[in-house]
Each structure stands twice: as structure tokens, then as C-alpha cells.
Z-matrix of the N, CA and C atoms (Angstrom, degrees):
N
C 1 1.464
C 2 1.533 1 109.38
N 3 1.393 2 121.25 1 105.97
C 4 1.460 3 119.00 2 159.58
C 5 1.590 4 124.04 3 -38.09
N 6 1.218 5 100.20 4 132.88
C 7 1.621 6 93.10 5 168.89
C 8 1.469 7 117.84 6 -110.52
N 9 1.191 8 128.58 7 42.32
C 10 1.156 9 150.80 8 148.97
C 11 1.738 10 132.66 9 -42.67
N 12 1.863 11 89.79 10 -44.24
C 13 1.647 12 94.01 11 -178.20
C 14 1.618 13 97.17 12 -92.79
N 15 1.567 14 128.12 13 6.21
C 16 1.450 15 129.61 14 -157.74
C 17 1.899 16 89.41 15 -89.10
N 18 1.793 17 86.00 16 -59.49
C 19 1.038 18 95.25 17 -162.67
C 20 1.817 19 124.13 18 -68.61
N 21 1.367 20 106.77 19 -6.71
C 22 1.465 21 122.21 20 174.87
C 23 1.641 22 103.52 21 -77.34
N 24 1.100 23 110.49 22 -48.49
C 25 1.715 24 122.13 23 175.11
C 26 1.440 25 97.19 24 -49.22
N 27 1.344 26 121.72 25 -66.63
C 28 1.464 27 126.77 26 -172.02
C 29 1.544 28 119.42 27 -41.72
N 30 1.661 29 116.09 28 -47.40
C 31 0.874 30 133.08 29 175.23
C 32 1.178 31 136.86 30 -76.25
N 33 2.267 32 118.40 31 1.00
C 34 0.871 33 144.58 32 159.66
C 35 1.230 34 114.55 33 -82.30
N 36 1.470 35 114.30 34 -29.82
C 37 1.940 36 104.24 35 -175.87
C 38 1.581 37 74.30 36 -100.22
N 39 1.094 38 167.82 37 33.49
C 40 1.548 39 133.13 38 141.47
C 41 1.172 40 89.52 39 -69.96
N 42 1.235 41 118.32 40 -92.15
C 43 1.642 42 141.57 41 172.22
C 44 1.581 43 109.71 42 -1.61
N 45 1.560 44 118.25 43 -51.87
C 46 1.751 45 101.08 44 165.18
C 47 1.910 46 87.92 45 -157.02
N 48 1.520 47 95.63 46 124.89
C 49 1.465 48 111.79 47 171.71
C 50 1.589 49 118.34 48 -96.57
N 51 1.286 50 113.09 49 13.48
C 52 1.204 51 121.75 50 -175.47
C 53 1.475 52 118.33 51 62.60
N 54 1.591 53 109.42 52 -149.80
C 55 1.433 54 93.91 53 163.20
C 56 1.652 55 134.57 54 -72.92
N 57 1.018 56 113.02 55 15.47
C 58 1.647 57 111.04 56 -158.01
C 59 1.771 58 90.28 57 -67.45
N 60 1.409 59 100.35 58 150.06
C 61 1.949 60 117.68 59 161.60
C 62 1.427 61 121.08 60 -50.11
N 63 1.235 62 150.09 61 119.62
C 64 1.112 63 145.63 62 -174.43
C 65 1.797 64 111.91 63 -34.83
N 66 1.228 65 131.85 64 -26.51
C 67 1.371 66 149.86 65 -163.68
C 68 1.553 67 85.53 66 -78.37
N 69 1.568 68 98.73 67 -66.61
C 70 1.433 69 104.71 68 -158.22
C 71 1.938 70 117.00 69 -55.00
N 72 1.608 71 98.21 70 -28.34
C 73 1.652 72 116.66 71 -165.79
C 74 1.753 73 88.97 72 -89.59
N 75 1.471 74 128.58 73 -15.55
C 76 1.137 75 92.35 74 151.27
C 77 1.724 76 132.64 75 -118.78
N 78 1.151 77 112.27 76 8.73
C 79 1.260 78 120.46 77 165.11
C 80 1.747 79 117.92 78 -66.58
N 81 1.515 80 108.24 79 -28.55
C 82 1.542 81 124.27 80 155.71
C 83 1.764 82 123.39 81 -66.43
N 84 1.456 83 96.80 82 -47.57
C 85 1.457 84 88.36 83 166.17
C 86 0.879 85 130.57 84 -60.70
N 87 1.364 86 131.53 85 -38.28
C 88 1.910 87 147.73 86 -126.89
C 89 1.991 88 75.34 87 -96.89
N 90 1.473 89 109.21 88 -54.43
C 91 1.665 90 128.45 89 -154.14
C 92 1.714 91 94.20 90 -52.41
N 93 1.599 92 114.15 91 -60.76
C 94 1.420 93 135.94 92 -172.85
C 95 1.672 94 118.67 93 -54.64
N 96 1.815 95 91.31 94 -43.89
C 97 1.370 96 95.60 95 173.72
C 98 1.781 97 128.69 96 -50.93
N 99 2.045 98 85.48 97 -56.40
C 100 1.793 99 96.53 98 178.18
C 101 0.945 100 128.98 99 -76.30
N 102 1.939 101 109.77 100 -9.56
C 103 1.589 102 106.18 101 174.96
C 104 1.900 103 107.83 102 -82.99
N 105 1.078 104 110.92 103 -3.08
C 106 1.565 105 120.06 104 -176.62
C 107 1.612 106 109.51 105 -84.19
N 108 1.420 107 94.33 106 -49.96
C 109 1.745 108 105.91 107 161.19
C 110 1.566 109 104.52 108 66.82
N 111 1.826 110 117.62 109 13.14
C 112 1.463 111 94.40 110 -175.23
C 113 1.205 112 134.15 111 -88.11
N 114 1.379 113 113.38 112 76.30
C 115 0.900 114 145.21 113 168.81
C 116 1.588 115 140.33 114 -124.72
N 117 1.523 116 135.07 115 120.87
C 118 1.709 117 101.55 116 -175.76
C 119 1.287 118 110.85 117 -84.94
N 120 1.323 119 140.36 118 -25.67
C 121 1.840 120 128.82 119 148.73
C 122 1.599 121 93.11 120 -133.00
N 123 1.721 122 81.57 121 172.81
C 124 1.725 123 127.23 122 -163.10
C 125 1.488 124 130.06 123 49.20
N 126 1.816 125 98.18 124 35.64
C 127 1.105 126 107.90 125 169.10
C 128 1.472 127 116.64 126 -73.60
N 129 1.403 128 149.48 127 10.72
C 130 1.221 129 171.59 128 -120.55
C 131 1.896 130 90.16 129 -152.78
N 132 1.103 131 86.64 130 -81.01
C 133 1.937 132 106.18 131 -169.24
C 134 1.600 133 82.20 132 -40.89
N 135 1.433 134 121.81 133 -90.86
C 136 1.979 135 125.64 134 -158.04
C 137 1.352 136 95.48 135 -43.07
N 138 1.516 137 129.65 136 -36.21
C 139 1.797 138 107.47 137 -157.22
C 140 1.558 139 88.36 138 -52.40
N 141 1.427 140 99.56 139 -73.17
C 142 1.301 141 125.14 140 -177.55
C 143 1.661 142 111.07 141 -8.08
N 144 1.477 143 104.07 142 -89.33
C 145 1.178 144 108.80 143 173.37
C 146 1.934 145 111.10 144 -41.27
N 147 1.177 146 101.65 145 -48.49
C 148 1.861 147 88.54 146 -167.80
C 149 1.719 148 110.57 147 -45.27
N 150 1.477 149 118.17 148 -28.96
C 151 1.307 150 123.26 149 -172.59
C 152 1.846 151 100.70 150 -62.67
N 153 1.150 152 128.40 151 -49.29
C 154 1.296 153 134.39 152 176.08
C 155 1.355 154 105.09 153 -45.42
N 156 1.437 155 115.54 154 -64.53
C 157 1.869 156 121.55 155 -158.98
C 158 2.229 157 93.23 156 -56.54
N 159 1.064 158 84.91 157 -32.00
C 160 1.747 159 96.93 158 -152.01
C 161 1.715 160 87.02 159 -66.52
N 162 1.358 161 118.93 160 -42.28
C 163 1.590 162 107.12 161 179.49
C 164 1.830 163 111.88 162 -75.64
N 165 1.215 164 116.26 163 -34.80
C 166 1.383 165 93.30 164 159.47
C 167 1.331 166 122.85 165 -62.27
N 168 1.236 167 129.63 166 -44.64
C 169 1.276 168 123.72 167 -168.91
C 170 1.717 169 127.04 168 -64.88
N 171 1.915 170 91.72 169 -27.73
C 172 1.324 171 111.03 170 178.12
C 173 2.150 172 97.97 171 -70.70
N 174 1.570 173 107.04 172 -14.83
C 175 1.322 174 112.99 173 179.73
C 176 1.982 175 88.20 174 68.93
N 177 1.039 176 111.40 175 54.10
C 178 1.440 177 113.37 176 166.42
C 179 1.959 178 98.40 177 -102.61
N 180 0.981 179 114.50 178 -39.28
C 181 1.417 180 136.74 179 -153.04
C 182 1.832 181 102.15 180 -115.91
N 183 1.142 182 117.07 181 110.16
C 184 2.061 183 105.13 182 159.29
C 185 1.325 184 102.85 183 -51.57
N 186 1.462 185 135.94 184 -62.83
C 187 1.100 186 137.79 185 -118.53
C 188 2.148 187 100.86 186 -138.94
N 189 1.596 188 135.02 187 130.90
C 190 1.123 189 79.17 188 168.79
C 191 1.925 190 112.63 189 -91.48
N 192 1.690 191 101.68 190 148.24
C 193 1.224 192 120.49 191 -176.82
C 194 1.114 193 117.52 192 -114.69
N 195 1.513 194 118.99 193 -4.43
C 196 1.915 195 110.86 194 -141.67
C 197 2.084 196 83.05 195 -124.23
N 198 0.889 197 138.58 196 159.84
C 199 1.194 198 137.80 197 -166.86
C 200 2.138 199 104.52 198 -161.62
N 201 1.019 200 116.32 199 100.36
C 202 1.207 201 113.84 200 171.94
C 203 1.715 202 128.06 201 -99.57
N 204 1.356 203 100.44 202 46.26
C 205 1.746 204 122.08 203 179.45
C 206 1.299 205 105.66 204 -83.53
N 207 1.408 206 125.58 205 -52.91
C 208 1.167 207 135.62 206 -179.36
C 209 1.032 208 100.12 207 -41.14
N 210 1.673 209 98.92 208 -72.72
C 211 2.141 210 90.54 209 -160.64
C 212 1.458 211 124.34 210 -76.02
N 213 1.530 212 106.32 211 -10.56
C 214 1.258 213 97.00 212 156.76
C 215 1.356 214 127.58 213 -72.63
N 216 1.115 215 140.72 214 -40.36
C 217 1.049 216 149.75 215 149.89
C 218 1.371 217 122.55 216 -20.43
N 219 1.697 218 101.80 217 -61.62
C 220 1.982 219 117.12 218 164.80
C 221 1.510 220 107.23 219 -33.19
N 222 1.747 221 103.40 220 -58.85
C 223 1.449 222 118.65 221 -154.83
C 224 2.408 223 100.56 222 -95.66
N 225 1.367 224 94.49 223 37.85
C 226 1.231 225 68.31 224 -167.99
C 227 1.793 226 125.59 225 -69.60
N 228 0.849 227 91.53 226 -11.64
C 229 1.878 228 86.07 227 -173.94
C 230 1.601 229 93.42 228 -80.80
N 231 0.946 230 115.56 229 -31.46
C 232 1.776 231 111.54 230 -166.79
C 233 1.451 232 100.75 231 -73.77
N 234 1.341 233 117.24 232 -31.68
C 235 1.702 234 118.09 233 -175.06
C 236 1.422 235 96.49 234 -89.08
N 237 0.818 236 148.82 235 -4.50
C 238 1.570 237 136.27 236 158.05
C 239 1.663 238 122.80 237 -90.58
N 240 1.327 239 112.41 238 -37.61
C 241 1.460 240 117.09 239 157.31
C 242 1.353 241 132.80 240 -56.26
N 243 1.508 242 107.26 241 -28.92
C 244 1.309 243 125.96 242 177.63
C 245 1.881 244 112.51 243 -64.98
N 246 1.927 245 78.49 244 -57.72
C 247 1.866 246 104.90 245 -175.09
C 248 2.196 247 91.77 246 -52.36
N 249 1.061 248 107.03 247 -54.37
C 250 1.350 249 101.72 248 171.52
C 251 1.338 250 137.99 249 -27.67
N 252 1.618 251 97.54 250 -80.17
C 253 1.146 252 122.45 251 153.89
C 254 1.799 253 118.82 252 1.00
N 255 1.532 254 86.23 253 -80.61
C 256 1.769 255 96.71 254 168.73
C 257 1.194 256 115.09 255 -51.80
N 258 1.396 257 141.07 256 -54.98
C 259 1.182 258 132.82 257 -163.23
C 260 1.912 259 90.37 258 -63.25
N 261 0.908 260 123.85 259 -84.75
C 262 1.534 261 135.88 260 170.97
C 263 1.477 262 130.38 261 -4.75
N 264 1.282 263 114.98 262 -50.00
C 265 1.178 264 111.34 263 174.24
C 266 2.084 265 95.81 264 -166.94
N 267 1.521 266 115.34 265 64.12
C 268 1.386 267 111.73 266 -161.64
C 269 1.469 268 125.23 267 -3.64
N 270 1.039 269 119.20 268 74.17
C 271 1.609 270 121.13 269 -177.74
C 272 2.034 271 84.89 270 -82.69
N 273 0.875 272 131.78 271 112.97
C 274 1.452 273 149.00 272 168.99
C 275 1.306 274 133.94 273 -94.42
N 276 1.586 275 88.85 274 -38.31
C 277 1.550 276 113.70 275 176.60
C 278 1.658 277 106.02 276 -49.59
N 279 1.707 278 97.99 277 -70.61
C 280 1.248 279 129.07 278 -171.79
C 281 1.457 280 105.65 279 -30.85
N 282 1.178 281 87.53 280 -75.22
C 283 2.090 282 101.56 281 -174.81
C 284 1.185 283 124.95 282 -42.54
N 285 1.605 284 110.37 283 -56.56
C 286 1.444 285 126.82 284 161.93
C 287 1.459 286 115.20 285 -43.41
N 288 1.441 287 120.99 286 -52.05
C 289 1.587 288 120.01 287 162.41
C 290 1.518 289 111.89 288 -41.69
N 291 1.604 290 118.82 289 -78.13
C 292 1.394 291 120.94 290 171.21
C 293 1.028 292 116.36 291 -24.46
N 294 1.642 293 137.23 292 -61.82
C 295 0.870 294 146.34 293 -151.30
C 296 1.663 295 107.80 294 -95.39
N 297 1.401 296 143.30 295 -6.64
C 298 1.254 297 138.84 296 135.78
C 299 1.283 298 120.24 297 -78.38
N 300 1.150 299 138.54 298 -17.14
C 301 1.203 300 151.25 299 139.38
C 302 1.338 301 128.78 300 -26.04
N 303 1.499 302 107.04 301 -67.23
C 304 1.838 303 111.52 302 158.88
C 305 1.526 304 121.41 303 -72.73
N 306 1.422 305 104.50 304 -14.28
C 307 1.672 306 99.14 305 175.46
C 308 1.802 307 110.51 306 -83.51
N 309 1.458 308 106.47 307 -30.05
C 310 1.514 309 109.15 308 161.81
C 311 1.379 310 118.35 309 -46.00
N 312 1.602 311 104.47 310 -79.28
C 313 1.617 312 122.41 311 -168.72
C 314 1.623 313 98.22 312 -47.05
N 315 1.041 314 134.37 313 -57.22
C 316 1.780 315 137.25 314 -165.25
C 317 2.010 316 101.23 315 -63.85
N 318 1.858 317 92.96 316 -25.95
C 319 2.033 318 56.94 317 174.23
C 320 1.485 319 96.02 318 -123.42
N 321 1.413 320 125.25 319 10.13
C 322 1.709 321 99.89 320 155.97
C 323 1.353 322 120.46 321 -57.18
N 324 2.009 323 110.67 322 -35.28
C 325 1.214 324 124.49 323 -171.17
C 326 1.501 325 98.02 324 -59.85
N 327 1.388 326 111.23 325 -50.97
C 328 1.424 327 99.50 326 -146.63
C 329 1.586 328 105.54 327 -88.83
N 330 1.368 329 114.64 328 -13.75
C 331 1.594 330 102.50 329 173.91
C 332 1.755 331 96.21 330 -68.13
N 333 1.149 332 122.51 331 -75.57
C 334 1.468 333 117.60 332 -164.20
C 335 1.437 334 101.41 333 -34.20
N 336 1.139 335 142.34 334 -57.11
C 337 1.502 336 142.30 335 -179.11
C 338 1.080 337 121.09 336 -23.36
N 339 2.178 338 105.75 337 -53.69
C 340 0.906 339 111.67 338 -170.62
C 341 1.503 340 111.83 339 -74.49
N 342 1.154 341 97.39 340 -37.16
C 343 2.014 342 109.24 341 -174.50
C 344 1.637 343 96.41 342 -60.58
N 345 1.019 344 152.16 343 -12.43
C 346 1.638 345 123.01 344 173.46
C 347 1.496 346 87.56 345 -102.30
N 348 1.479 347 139.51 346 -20.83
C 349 1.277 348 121.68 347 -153.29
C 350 1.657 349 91.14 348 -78.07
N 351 1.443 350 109.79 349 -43.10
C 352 1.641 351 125.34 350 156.42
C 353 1.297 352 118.18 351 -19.24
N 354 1.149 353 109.06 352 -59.21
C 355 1.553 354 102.31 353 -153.03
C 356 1.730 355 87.91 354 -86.72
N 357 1.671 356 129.89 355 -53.80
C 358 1.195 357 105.99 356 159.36
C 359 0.828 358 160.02 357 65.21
N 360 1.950 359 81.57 358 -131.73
C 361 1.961 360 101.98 359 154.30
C 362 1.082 361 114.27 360 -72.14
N 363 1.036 362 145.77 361 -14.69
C 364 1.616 363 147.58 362 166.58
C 365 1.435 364 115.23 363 -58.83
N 366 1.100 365 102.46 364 -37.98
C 367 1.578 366 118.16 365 178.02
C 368 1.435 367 113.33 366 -81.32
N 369 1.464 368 113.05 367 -34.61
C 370 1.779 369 107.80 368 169.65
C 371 1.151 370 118.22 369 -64.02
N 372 2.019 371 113.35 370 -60.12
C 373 1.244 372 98.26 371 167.74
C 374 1.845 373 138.46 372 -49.01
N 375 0.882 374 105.76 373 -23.47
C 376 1.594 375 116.73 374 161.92
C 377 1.237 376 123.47 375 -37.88
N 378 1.685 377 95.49 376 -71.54
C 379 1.428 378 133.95 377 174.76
C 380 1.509 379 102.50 378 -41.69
N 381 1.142 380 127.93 379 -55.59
C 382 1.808 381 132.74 380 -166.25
C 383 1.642 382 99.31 381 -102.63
N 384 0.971 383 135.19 382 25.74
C 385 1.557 384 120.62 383 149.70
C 386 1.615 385 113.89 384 93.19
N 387 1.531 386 116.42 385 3.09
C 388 1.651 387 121.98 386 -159.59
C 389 1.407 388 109.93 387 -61.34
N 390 1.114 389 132.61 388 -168.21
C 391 1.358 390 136.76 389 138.72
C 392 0.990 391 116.03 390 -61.45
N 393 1.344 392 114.01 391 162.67
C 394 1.568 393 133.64 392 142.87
C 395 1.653 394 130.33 393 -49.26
N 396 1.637 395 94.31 394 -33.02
C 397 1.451 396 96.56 395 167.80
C 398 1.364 397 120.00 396 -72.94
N 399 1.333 398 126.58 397 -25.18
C 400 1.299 399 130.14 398 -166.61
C 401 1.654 400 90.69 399 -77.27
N 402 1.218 401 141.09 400 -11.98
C 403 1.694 402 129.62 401 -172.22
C 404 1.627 403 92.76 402 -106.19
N 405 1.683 404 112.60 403 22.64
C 406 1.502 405 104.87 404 165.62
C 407 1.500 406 94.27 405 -98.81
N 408 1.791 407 123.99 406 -29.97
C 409 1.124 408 122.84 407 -155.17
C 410 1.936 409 94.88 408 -82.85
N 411 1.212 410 114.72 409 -23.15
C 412 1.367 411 102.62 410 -168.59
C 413 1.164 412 118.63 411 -97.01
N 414 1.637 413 120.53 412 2.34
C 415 1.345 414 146.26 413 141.53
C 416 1.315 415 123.12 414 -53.78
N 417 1.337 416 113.38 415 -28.77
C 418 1.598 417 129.99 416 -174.46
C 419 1.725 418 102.06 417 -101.57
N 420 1.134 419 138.60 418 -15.82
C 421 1.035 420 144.73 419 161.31
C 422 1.770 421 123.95 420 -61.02
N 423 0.907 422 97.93 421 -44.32
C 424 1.640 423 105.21 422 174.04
C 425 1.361 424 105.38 423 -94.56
N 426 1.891 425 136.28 424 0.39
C 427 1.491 426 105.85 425 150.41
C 428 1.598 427 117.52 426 -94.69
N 429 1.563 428 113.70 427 2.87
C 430 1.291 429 125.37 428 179.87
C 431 1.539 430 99.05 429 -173.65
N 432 1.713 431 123.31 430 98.62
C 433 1.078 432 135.79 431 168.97
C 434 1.604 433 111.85 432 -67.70
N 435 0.787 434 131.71 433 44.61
C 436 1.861 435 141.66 434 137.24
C 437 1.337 436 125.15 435 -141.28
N 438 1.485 437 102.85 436 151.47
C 439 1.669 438 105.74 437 -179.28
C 440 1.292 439 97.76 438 -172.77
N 441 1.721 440 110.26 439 160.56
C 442 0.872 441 148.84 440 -162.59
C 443 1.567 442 95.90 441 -119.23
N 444 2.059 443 96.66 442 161.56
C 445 1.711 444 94.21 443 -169.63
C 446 1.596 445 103.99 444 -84.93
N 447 1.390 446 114.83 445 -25.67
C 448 1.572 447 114.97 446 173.20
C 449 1.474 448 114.58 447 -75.50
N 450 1.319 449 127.21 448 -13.40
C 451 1.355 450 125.12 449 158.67
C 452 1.573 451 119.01 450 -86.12
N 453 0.941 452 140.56 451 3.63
C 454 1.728 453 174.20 452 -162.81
C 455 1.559 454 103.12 453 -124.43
N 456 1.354 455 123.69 454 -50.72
C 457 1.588 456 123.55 455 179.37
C 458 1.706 457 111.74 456 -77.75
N 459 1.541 458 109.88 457 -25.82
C 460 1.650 459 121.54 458 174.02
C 461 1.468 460 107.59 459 -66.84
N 462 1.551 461 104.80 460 -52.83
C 463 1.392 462 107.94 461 -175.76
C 464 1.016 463 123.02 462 -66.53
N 465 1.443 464 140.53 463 -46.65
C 466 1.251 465 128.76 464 162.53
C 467 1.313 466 124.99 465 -106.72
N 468 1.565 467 120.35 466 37.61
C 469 1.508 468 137.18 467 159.79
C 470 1.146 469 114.14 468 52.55
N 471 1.794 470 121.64 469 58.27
C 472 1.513 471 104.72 470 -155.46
C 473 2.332 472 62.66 471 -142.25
N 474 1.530 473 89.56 472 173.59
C 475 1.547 474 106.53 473 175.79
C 476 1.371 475 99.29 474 -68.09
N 477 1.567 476 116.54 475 157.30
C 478 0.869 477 148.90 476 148.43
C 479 1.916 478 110.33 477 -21.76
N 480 1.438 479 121.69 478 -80.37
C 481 1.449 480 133.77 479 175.11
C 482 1.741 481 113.30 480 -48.61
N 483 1.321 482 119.72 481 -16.40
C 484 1.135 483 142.45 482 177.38
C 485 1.520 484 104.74 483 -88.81
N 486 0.868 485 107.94 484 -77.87
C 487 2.023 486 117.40 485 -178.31
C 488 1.498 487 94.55 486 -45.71
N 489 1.143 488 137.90 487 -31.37
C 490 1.250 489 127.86 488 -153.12
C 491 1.964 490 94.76 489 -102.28
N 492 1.233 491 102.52 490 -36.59
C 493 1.699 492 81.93 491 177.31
C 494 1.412 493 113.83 492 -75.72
N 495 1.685 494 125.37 493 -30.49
C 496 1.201 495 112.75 494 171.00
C 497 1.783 496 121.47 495 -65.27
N 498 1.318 497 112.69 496 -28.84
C 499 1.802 498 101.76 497 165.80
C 500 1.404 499 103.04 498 -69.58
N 501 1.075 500 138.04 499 -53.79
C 502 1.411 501 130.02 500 160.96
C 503 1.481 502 129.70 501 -29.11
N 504 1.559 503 103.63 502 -34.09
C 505 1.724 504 93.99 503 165.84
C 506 1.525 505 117.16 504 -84.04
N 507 1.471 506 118.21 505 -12.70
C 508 1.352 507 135.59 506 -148.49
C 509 2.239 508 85.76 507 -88.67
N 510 1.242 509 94.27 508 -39.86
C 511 1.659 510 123.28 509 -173.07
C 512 1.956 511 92.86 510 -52.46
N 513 1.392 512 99.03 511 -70.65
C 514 1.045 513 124.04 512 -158.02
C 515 1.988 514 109.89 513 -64.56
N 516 1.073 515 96.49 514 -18.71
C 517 2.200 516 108.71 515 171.41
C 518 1.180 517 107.50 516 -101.21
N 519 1.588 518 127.12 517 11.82
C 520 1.884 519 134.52 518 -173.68
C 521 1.869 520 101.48 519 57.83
N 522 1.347 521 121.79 520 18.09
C 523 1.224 522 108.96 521 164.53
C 524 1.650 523 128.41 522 -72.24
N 525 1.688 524 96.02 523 -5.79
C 526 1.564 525 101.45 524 -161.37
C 527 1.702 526 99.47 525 -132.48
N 528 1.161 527 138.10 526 -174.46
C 529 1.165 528 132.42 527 176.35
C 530 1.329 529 107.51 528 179.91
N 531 1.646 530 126.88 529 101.82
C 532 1.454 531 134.60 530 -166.77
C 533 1.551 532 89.83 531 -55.65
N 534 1.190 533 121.75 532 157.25
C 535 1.922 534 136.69 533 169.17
C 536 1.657 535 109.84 534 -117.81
N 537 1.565 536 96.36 535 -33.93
C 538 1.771 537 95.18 536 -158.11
C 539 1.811 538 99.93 537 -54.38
N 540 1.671 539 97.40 538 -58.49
C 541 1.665 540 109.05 539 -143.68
C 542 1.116 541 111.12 540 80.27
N 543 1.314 542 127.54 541 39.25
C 544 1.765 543 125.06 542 166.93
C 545 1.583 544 105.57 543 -118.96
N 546 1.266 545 98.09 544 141.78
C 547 1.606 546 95.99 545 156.41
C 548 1.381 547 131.70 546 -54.27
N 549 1.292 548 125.95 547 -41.60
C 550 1.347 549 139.49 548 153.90
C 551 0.774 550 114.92 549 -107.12
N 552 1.619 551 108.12 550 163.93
C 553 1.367 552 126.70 551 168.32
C 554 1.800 553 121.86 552 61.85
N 555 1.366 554 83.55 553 41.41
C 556 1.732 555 106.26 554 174.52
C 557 1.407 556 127.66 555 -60.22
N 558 1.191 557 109.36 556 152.96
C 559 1.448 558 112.07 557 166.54
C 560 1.247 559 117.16 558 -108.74
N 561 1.472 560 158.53 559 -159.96
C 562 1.208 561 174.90 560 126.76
C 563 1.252 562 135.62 561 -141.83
N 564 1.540 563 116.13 562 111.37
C 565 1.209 564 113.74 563 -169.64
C 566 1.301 565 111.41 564 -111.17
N 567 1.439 566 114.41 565 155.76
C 568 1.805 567 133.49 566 168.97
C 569 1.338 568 97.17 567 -73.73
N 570 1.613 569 130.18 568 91.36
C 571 1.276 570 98.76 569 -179.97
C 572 1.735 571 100.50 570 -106.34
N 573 1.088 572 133.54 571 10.85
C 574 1.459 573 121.60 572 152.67
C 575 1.617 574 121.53 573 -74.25
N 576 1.902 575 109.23 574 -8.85
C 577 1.473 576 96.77 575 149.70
C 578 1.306 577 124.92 576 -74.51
N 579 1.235 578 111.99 577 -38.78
C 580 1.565 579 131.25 578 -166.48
C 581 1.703 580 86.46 579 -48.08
N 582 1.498 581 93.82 580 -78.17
C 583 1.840 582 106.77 581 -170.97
C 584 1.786 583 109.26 582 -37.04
N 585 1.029 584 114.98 583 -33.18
C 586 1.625 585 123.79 584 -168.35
C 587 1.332 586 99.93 585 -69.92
N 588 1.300 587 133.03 586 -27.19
C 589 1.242 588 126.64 587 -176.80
C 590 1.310 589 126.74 588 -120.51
N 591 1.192 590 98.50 589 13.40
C 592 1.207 591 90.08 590 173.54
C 593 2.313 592 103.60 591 -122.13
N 594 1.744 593 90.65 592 19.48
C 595 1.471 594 100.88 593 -178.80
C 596 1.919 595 125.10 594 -63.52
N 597 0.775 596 173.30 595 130.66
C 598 1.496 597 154.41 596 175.81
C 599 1.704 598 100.72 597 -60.83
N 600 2.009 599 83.45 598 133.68
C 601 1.698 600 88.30 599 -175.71
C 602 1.660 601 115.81 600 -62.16
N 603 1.490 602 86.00 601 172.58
C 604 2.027 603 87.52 602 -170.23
C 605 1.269 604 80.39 603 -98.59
N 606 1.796 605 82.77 604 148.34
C 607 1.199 606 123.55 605 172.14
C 608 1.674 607 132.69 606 -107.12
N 609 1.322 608 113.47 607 137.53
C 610 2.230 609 96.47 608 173.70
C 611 1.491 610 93.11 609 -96.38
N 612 1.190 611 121.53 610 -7.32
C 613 1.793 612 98.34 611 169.69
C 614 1.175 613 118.42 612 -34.72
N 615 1.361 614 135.09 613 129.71
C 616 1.561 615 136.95 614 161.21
C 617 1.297 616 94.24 615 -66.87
N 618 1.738 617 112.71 616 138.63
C 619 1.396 618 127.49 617 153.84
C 620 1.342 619 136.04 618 -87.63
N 621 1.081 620 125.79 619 132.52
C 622 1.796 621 124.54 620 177.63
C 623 1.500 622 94.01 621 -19.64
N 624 1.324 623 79.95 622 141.81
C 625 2.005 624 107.43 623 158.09
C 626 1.563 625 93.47 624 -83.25
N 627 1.769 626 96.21 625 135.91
C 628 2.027 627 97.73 626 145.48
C 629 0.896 628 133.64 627 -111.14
């Protein structure tokens, strides 16, 4: 069986989901995507990810930030019974619940996360003597955790030799972390945002005793 006429269908509710809630248009996609499966691996990895691209694009999101691997993962038998479910006898309700459910829990988690990881770095640079300008750069980190020193010299309109010692101080408190390995034309990433979000949300479940 071609999946040709699957994937044309698929590509009609991106294109217009009618009225459904943004939650709902992607708890339908994510479902449509993996039951299509056309793929022979990392059809798991793209659903996943497609839910991210789809909130920027829906302009729910600037950036994508929000990642629902974790809790699927947490919840895995329940997210496959569910994904079932639908195929089986459309239980819709169900899934759609589940599935606003983990898009909740992942960004209550992850805003609070971010807000102490926030305050923080705010507090290191403090701590070590920086400017004031440099708590513009660590403001700019949590709406897009990488940068460059000429994207750093745009943002806060300062020279080139300037932008570069403040990512350099940012370097120097573990707020920053070169990636390239080049002499020029560097990158720098936040990677305790990166890591922060992509952590499994906290839980008050009590855990087994060992």
C-alpha cells in the first residue's frame, strides 16, 4: 500500500486544521504522523520534534524551546495505549487530554527551571564584577541560547573587541561554552539551557524504596 494518499491527507490538515486549539492540531498531528510511520527509523525523533516547529510556526513559541520527549517517554505505556486507542475505536478525547497534559507539565517545569537558572546567571555576573551590559547578554540567552560575537555586538551596539570580551566574561562564569573550536567565527552556547530542557519534568510522585 502506497502511502502517498496518507501522506497528502496529512498535509491537508497541516495546511488548514480548521477550528481545532493549537494543543488539539497538535496532538492530531504528532497521532497521524506516527501512525503513517513513513519512515524506516526516527519516525519517533521528527514526530516529536514536528510538535516544536508547529508551535513556532503556529507563532505560539519565538524560539523552539518546549520539548515533549521526556514525558513521553515518563508516560510511555500510557502514550502508546492512548496512540492505540485512536486507531481502535477513536478514543480522541483521551489522547488529546494526555496530550495537553504533557504540553502543560513540560512548560510549567521548564519556565520555573528557567527562572532560577535566570536569576543565577544574573547572580554570577554580579558575583564577578561584569557590567550591566553583560545582564543584556544573559537576557538574550534564554530567548535563543547561542550566539556569536557579531550577533552580541548587534545586540547591544557596542564594537566588535567589546562584544567579544563581554561573551568572554559570560565564557569565563560557565555561562557560555565555545562549540566551534575555531579561531574565528565562533559560536557560544548556553548549554545549561539547552540541558534544562531537555531534563524529565519534576515530579511529587514518591519513588520505590531500595
Amino acid at each position: 500500500m502506497t502511502l502517498e494518499p496518507f501522506l497528502r491527507d496529512f498535509g491537508r490538515f497541516l495546511n488548514g486544521p480548521g477550528d481545532l486549539s493549537v494543543v488539539a492540531q497538535l496532538a492530531v498531528t504528532h497521532y497521524q504522523f506516527e501512525t503513517i510511520h513513513p519512515f524506516m527509523d526516527g519516525n519517533g525523533r521528527l514526530g516529536r520534534l514536528l510538535i516544536t516547529l508547529m508551535l513556532c510556526e503556529r507563532q505560539v513559541l519565538p524560539l523552539p524551546l518546549l520539548y515533549l520527549s521526556v514525558y513521553f517517554e515518563k508516560h510511555d505505556n500510557e502514550y502508546r495505549d492512548l496512540m492505540l486507542d485512536v486507531s481502535r475505536r477513536g478514543a480522541w478525547v483521551e489522547w488529546i487530554t494526555f496530550f495537553a497534559k504533557g504540553v502543560g507539565e513540560q512548560a510549567r517545569d521548564a519556565v520555573q527551571r528557567l527562572l532560577d537558572l535566570w536569576r543565577g546567571y544574573r547572580q554570577r555576573v554580579q558575583d564577578a564584577g561584569q557590567p550591566a551590559f553583560v545582564l543584556t547578554l544573559v537576557d538574550r540567552l534564554f530567548a535563543a541560547p547561542a550566539i556569536t560575537i557579531t550577533g552580541a555586538a548587534k545586540l547591544m551596539n557596542v564594537s566588535f573587541p567589546t562584544a567579544q570580551k563581554y561573551v568572554e566574561s559570560l565564557e569565563s562564569v560557565g555561562v557560555l561554552t565555545e562549540a566551534t573550536g575555531k579561531a574565528r567565527k565562533r559560536t557560544y552556547l548556553a548549554r545549561e539551557i539547552l540541558r534544562l530542557l531537555d531534563e524529565p519534568v519534576a515530579t511529587d510522585e514518591p519513588t520505590a524504596e531500595t
